[in-house]
N, C-alpha and C positions, 0 to 999 in steps of 0.2 A: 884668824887674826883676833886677838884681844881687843876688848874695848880700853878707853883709855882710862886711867884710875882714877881721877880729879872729883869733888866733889861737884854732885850733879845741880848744886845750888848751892851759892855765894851769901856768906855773911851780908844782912842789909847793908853792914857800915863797908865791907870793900864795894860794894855794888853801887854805893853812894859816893864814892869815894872815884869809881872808875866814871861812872858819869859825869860828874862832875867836874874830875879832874884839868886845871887850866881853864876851866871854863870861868868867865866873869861872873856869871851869875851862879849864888849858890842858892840852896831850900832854903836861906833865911834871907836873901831878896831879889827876889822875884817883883816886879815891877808888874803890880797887880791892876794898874790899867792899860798898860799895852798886850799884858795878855788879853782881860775885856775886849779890847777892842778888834784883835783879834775873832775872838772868840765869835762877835759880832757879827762881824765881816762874813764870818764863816755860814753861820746862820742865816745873814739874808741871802747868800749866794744858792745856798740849799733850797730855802725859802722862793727863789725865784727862778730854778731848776724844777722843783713840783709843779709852779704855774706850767712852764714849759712844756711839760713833759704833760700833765691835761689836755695844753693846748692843741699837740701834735695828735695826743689818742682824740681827739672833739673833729680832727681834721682827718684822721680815720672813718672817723664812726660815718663822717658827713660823706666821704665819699664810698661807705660801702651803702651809704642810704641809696646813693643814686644807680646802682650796680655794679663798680670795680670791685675786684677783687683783694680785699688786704694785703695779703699774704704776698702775692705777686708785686704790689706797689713796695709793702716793706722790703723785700728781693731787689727793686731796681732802685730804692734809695740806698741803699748796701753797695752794692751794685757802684751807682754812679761816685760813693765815696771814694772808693778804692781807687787807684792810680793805673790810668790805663793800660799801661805795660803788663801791669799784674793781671790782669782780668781776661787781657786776652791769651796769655799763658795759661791762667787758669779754665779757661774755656777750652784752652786747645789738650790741657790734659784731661780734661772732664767727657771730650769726643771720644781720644785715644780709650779709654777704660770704657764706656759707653760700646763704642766696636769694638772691645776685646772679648764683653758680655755678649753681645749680638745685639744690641738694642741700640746702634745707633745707624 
């Protein structure tokens, strides 16, 4: 089968053109504080994601100070996200394959 003949890249002005098409707003206004704000928004949600996400590995660290095992707790946090339909399906084919190898 042939590939299709079209060029593999679009003049900028049809590609601005298809973008933009119908659309309210064009490249000549753009409502450059709701994008900002936007932009913002975007930023501290990120911004308060990274706290988060320290927060959880500091809640790690502290319980592998006392002896758990990480890897096993990130496992049953995984674990308890999932929908329990799914898990004990997934358990029941993880046996089946397990005694097919002999290892279960």
């Amino acid at each position: 089968m042939e590939a299709p003949c079209w060029p593999t890249r679009l003049p900028y002005s049809l590609f601005r053109y298809s973008l933009f098409a119908g659309h309210p707003m064009s490249t000549n206004s753009i409502d450059s504080g709701h994008l900002k704000a936007f932009i913002e928004r975007i930023e501290r949600l990120e911004e308060e994601k990274r706290v988060l996400a320290e927060d959880i590995k500091d809640v790690y660290a502290e319980a592998k100070g006392v002896g758990y095992d990480v890897k096993i707790m990130r496992k049953i946090v995984s674990l308890r996200r999932q929908d329990s339909h799914k898990r004990k399906e997934e358990e029941e084919i993880l046996d089946l394959y397990l005694s097919a190898l002999g290892m279960g």
